[in-house]
N, C-alpha and C positions, 0 to 999 in steps of 0.2 A: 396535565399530568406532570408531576415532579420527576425527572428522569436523571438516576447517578450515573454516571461512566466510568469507569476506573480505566486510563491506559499510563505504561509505562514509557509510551511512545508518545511526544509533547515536542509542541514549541521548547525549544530552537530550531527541532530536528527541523530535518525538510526531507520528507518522503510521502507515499501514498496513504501510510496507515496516519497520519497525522493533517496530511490534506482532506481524506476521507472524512476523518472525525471533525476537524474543522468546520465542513461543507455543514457536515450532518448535523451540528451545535445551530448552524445559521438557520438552516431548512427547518428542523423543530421550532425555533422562535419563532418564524417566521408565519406556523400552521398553530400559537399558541402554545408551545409546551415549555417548562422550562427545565433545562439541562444542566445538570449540577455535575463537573471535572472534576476529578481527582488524580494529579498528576505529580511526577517526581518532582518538581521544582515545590511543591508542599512540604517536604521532607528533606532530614539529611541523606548526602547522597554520594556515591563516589562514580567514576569514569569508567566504564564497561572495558575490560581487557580489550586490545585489540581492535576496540572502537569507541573512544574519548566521547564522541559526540552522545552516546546513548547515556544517561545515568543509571545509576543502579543503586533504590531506596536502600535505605539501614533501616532494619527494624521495624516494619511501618504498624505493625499489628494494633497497640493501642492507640497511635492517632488516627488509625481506621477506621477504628469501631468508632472514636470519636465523631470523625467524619462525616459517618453513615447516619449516626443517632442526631448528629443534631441538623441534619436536612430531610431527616423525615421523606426519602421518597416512596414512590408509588413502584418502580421499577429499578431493578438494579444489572446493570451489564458490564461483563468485564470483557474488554478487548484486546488484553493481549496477558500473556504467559510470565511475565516477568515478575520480580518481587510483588509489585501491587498489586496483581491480579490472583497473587498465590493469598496475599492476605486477604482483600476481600474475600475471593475462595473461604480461605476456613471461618470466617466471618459468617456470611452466610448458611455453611456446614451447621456451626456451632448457633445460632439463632434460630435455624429450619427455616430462612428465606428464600424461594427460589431466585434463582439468576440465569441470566443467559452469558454464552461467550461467544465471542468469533472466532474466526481463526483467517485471519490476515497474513501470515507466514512460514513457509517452510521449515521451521524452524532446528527439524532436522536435516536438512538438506546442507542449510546455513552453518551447523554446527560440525556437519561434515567436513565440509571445506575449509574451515578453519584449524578444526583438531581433530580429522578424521575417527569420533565417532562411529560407531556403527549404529545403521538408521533403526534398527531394532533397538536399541535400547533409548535413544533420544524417542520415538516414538509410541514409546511403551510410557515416557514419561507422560506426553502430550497426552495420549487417552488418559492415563488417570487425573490430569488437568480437567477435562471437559467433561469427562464421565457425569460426574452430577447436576451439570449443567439441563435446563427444561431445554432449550435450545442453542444448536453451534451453525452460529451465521456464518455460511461464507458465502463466495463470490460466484463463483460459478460451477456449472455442471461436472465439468472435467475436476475440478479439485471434489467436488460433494463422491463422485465415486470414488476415488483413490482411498479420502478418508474411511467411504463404507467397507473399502477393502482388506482397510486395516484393522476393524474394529469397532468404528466409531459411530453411535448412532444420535438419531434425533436430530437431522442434520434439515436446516433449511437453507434458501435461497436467499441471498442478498446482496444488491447487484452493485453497479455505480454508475455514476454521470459523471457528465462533462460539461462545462462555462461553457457554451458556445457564445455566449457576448465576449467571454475574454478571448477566447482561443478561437478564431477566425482568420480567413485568409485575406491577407494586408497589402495593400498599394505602394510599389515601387518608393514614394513619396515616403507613404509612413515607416517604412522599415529604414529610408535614409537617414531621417529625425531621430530613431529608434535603436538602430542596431549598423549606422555604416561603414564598421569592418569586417561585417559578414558579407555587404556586397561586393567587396573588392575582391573574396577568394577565389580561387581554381573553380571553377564547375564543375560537376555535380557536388552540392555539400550533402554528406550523410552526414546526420545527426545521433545522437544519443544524449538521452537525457534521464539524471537517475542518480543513487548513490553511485560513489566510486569505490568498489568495495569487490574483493574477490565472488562472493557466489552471485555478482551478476554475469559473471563469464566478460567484462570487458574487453579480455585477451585477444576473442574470437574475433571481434568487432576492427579491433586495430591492426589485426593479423591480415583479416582479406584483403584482398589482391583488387583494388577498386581506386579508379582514377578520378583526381580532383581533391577534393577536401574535408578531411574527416573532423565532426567536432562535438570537443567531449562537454556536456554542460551540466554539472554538478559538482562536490565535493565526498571526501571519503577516506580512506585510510589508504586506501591503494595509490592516491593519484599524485604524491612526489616521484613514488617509481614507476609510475606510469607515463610521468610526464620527461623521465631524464632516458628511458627506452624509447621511449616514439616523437622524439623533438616537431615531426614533421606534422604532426597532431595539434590542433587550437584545443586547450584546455581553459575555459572561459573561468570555473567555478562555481557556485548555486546563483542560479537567476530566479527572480518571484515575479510576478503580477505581470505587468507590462511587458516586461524588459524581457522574462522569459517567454510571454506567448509571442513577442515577436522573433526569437530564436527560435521557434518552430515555425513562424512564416515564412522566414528567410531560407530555410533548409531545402533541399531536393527529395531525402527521402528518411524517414527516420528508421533506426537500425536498433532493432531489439535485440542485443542476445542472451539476454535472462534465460535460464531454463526450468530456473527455480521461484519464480511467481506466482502469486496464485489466481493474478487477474493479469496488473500491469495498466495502473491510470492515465500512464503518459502514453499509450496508447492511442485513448482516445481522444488525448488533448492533442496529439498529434494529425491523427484523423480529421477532429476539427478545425482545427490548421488550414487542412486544407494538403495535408502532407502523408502519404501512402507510406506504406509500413515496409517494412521486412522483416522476419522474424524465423524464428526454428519451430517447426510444429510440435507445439509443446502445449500443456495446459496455463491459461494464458491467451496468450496469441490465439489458439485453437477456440478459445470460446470469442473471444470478440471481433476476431477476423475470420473464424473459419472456411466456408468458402465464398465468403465476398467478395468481389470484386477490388476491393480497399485496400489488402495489402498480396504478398506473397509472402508462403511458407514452403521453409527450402532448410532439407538438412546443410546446403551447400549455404550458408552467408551470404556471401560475396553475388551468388548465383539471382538471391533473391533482391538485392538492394538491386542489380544491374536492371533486373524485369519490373520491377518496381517502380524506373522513372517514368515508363511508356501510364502509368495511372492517371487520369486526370482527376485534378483536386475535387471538381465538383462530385467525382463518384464517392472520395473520400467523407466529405463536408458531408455527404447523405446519410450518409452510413452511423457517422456520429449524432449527426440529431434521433437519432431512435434511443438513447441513452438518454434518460431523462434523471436529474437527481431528486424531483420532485417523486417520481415513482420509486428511485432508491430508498427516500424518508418514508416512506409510506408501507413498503416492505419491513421496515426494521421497527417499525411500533408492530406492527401487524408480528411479527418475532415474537416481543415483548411476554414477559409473565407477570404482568402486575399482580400487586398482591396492598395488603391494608397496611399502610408505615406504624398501624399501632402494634404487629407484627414486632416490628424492630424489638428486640430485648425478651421476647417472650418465648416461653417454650423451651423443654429441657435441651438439654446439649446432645446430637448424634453422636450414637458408637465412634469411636476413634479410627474403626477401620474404614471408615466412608470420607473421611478427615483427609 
């Protein structure tokens, strides 16, 4: 099956919704399918206010339709809310093709915190985004209620995984070869890893009251003044492949304080690490740590990163292999509304008010 994707969210970026999709491109190959991107670097594009690294398409509408007609797929899914998913959106509207969407971020939450919005109307937006959507994928239970709370229906299940060949826990040796300025620090290293970006609450993270060495490993709009505030903080920048899963081996305990996620990947990479969590009992954390033994959740920070060292990795490293991404690909065809690609172009145009 021919399968289109549309996200606004691509390489260069480095985050979950782009590691996700990533994963998920390779696992489809992999099980036969093939997966046709549609991403901003197709288009002209300019720097998302406030955050450079995201682009944000011009106009994408007619090289969309372009797009769509001449790959003939079988299935069409949009992943995120930005320009390209609003044209797909009326693409599909104006054709009578069904689609599915996810919903990978807060993105009222997000909009909050930067331009305090009120979440009533960012989320008044988001339902009429998904509304005609046959299915809205997310991640887990805790986020699938919240959305039913608000409105939003047809909601299914779709999960993630974790490399456990990449993200494994590593020999003194290998992390010397790999990362040997992390074994020279203070003890206990808490970690994070992740945009550096206001609505992951970073603040909280560098604020507690926790001895030894804290280390930030990502980039973001926040992290020159994050870095000229907390000198006493190793701010490394984005690590990939190797180089980062052994910056989770090295670490003592990794420290979550997103409150606004709606899974949080680097959770489980961290897990299978070999490296115990901490986190705010939130949705999130609450679904993939909930009351395992793997990490602690504690409105207190500081509280949970301390209880958190006494974890042993191997409880962690168990906990992660139950996340399989071959069972995530497998969920998200099973999502899926295929439909006939000779579909494409035919059939009158929906009323405007469904648009």
């Amino acid at each position: 099956m021919r399968i289109l994707v549309v996200t606004d969210a691509w390489y260069p970026q480095i985050n979950g919704v782009v590691r996700t999709l990533g994963t998920l491109r390779d696992e489809l190959s992999r099980i036969g399918h093939e997966t046709v991107f549609v991403t901003p670097d197709q288009f002209r594009s300019l720097p998302c206010p406030t955050y450079p690294e995201i682009r944000l398409s011009l106009r994408p509408g007619r090289r969309m339709a372009r797009t769509i007609e001449a790959n003939q797929p079988c299935a069409i899914h949009i992943a995120t809310e930005g320009p390209l998913g609003w044209a797909a959106r009326r693409y599909c509207l104006k054709r009578r093709v069904p689609f599915t969407t996810a919903y990978h971020t807060k993105f009222p939450e997000y909009i909050r915190a930067r331009f305090r919005v009120p979440l009533r109307l960012s989320y008044k937006v988001m339902r009429r985004f998904h509304a005609p959507a046959a299915t809205i994928m997310v991640a887990t239970q805790t986020i699938q209620s919240e959305l039913e709370d608000r409105g939003f229906q047809r909601i299914r299940r779709w999960s993630r995984g974790v490399d456990t060949t990449l993200f494994r826990p590593r020999s003194r040796d290998e992390l010397q070869a790999l990362v040997p300025q992390l074994l020279s620090l203070p003890k206990p290293i808490f970690l994070y890893v992740g945009r550096v970006a206001i609505e992951k609450n970073i603040g909280a993270f560098l604020a507690a009251d926790l001895s030894g060495t804290k280390v930030v490993v990502g980039d973001g709009p926040q992290i020159e003044d994050l870095r000229r505030k907390h000198p006493d903080v190793l701010f490394t920048g984005a690590k990939q492949g190797e180089d980062l899963a052994a910056h989770y081996s090295a670490a003592s305990v990794f420290v979550f304080p997103s409150r606004t996620d709606t899974f949080g990947l680097v959770l489980l990479e961290a897990l299978a690490s070999g490296i115990p969590v901490a986190a705010y009992p939130v949705p999130g954390p609450l679904d993939v740590i909930g009351d395992s033994p793997a990490g602690v959740l504690d409105e207190d920070l500081a509280t949970a990163a301390r209880a958190a060292q006494a974890i042993p990795a191997e409880v962690c490293r168990a906990h992660a292999l139950a996340f399989s991404w071959e069972a995530c690909t497998h969920q998200f065809l099973d999502n899926l509304c295929p439909f006939d690609p000779l579909d494409l172009g035919g059939g009158p145009p929906r009323p405007s008010a469904e648009a």
